[in-house]
C-alpha positions in Angstrom: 108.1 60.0 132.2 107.7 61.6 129.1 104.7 59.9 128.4 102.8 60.8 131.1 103.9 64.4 130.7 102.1 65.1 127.2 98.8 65.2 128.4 99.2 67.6 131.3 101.0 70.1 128.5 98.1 69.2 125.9 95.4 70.6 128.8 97.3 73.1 130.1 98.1 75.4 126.5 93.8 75.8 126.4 93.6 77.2 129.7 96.9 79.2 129.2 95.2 81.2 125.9 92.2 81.1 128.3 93.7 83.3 130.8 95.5 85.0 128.1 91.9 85.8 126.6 90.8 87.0 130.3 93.7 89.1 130.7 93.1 91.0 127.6 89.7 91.8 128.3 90.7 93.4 131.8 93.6 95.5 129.9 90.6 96.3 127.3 88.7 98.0 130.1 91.4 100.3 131.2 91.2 102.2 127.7 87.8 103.4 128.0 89.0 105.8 131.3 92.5 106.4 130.0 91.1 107.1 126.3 88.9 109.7 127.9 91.2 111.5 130.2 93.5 111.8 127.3 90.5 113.5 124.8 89.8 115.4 127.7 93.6 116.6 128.4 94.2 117.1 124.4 90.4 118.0 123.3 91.3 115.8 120.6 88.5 114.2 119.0 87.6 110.2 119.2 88.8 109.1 115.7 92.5 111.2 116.4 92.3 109.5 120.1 91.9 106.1 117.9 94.6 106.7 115.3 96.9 108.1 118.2 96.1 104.8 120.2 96.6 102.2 117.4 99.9 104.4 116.1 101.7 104.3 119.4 100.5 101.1 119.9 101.8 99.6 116.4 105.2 101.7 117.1 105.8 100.4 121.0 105.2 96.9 120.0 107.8 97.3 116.3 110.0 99.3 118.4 110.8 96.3 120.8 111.2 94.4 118.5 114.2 96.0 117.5 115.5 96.7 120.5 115.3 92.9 121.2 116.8 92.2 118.0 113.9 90.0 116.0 113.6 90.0 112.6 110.4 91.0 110.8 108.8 87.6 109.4 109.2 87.3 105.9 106.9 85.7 103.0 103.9 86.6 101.9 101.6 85.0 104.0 102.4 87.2 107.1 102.7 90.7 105.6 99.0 90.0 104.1 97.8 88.7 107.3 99.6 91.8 109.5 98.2 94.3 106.4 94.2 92.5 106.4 94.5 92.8 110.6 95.7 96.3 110.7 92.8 97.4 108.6 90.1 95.7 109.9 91.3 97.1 113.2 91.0 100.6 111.7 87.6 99.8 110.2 86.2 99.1 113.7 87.7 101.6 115.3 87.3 104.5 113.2 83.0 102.4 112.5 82.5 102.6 116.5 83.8 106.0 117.0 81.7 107.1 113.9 78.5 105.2 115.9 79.4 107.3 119.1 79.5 110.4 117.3 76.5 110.2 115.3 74.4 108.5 118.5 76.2 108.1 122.4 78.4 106.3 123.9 75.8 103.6 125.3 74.1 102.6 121.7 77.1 102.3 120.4 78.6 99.9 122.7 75.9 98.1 123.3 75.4 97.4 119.4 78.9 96.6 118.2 80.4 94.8 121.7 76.9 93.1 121.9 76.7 92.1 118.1 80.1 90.7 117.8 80.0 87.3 119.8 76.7 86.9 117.5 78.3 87.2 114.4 81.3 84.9 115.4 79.1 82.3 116.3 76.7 82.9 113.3 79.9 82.5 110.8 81.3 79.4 112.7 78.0 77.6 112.3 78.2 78.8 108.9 81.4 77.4 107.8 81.6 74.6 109.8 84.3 75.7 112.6 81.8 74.9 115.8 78.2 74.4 116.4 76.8 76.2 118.9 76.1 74.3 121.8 73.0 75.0 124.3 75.6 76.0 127.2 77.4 78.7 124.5 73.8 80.4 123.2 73.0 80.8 126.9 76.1 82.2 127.5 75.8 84.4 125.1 72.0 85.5 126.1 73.0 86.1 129.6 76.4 88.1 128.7 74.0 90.5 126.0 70.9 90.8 128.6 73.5 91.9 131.3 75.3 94.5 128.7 71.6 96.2 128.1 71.5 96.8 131.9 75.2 97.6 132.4 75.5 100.4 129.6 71.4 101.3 130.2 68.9 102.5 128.0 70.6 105.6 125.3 69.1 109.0 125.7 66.7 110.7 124.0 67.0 112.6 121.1 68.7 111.5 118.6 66.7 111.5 115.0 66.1 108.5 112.8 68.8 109.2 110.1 71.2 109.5 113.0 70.5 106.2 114.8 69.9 104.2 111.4 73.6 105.1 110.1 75.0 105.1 113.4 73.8 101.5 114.1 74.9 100.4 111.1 78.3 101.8 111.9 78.4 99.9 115.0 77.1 96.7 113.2 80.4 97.5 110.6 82.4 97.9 113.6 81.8 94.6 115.1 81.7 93.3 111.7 85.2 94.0 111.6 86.1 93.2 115.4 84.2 89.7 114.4 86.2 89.0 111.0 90.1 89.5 112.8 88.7 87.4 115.7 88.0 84.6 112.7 90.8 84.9 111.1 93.6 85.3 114.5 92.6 81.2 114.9 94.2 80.3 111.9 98.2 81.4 112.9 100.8 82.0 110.1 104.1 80.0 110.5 107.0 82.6 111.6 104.5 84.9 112.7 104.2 85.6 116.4 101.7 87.7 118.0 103.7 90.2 119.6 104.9 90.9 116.2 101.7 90.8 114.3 100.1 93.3 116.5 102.9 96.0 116.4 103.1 96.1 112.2 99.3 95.5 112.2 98.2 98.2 114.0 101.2 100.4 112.9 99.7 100.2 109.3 96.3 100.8 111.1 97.0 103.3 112.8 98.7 105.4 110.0 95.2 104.5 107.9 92.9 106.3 111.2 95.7 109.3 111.1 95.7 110.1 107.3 91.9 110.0 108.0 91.7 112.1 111.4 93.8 114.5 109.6 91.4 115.1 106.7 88.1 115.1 109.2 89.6 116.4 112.4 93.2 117.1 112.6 95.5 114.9 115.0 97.6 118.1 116.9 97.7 118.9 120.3 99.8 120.5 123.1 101.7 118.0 124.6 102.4 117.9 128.3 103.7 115.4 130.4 100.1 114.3 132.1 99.2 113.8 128.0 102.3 112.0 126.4 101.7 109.8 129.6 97.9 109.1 129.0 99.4 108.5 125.5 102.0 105.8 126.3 99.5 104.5 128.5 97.0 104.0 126.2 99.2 102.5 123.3 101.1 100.0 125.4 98.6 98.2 127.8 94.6 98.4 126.0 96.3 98.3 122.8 100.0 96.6 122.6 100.0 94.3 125.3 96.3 93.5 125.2 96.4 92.7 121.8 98.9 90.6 121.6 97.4 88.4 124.5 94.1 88.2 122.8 95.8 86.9 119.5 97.9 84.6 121.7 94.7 83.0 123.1 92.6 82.7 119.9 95.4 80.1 119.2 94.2 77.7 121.4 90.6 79.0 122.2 87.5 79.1 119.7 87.0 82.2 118.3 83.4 82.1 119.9 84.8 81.9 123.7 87.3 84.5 122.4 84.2 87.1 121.3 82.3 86.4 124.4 85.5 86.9 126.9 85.6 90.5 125.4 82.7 91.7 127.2 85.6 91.9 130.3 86.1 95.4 128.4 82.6 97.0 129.0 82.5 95.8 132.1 85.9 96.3 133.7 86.1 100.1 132.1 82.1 100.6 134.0 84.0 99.4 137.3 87.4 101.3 136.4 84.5 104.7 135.9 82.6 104.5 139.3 86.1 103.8 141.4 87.7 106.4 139.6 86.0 109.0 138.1 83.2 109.3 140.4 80.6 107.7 138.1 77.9 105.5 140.0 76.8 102.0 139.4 72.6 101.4 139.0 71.3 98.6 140.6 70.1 97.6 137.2 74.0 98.0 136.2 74.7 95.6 139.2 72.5 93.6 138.0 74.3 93.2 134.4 77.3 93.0 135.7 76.3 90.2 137.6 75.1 88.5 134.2 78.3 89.5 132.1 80.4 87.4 134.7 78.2 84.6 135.2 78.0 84.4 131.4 82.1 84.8 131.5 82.6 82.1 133.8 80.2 79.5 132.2 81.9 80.3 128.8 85.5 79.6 130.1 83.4 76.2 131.9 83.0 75.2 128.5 85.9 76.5 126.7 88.2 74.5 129.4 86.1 71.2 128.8 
């Protein structure tokens, strides 16, 4: 009996970190809309909407943790790999943000969420984790093309000093998104995810504030419709999300993990026409279409 029963749990932790993966990518897409009602509420600016989102985040997750009575892991192994995650989630956040700023919403999206299965891919094959397969480079072709057409071509003008350092910001930023994808595949022992990702992005999200306060300041007037957006925002894009998308790079290449977070584009473009009024292009049919054909036939392979 107990034979026949380890296969079944061998083939069924993939497709659990799978669905973990897919899950975090839907809870990705709800921080676009909620991130923006907030800055609108607060008239904060992005990179004090980031820190505030990472900060809350970190201290809802740490906070739990408490309450639930569960000791912070000890040794050296997981306070360097909580301290390199937190700041490579506060170099992408505070590079994308940066990339908005300097060039729109669109570019900057489309360069850093766009980028960042590439450069996973390009550093397996590099050190020898996967090789990409026919099946994965379509995928990846497919999820990219459909991303031009979903976010659409940026506006007009913006100057070349303004696009050159704002595209590299977005490169940096999925630079950094790529790199803690790489390294979540690799878990420390005594390290859980919930716990990583609530004293990672605590550390981050201080790093974003002490910067927001030297660029842009971090107060605001709260209400109750703002500390709401707030809690919002730090618990389910961030907290929860999080920890489900280091859950399923345990079991899941960090490749299919990359690939899966184009959910987020696309889930925060539905979230914005059901919502907030905004309208869907047939061309943005179109690449939404593409993103979730490219989805499925990456989890295909993933679950193979």
């Amino acid at each position: 009996m107990l034979v026949s029963e380890q296969p079944v749990a061998a083939v069924r932790r993939p497709a659990t970190g799978l669905w973990s993966l897919v899950l975090a990518g839907v809870l990705w897409g709800t921080g676009g809309p909620t991130g923006s009602l907030l800055a609108h509420e607060t008239e904060l600016s992005p990179l004090a909407v980031a820190a505030y989102r990472l900060a809350v985040g970190g201290t809802l997750a740490t906070g739990w943790l408490f309450v639930a009575r569960r000791p912070l892991p000890r040794g050296r192994a997981a306070w360097t790999r909580m301290a390199v995650t937190g700041l490579l989630a506060a170099l992408f956040q505070a590079c994308f943000f940066g990339a908005v700023s300097l060039t729109n919403v669109s570019l900057a999206t489309l360069l850093t969420i766009g980028a960042a299965p590439a450069l996973v891919l390009a550093a397996e094959r590099v050190t020898g984790r996967r090789r990409a397969s026919a099946s994965m480079l379509t995928a990846v072709a497919l999820a990219v093309s459909g991303l031009v057409l979903l976010v659409g071509t940026p506006a007009g003008g913006i100057s070349t000093t303004a696009a050159l350092t704002g595209g590299g910001l977005a490169l940096l930023s999925a630079a950094g998104f790529a790199a803690m994808t790489l390294i979540g595949t690799r878990p420390v022992a005594g390290l859980d995810d919930f716990t990583a990702t609530g004293v990672s992005f605590a550390l981050g999200g201080a790093v974003l504030a002490a910067a927001s306060t030297v660029t842009s300041g971090l107060g605001f007037g709260p209400t109750a419709r703002s500390v709401g957006l707030l809690l919002l925002l730090g618990a389910v894009p961030t907290a929860i999300a999080y920890a489900l998308y280091f859950r399923g790079l345990r079991t899941n290449p960090a490749g299919t993990a990359a690939l899966i977070a184009l959910l987020e584009p696309l889930v925060a473009t539905l979230l914005a026409t059901v919502f907030l009024g905004d309208r869907l292009s047939p061309t943005g049919l179109v690449g939404a279409g593409l993103i979730t054909v490219a989805i499925v036939l990456n989890a295909r392979g993933a679950r193979r």
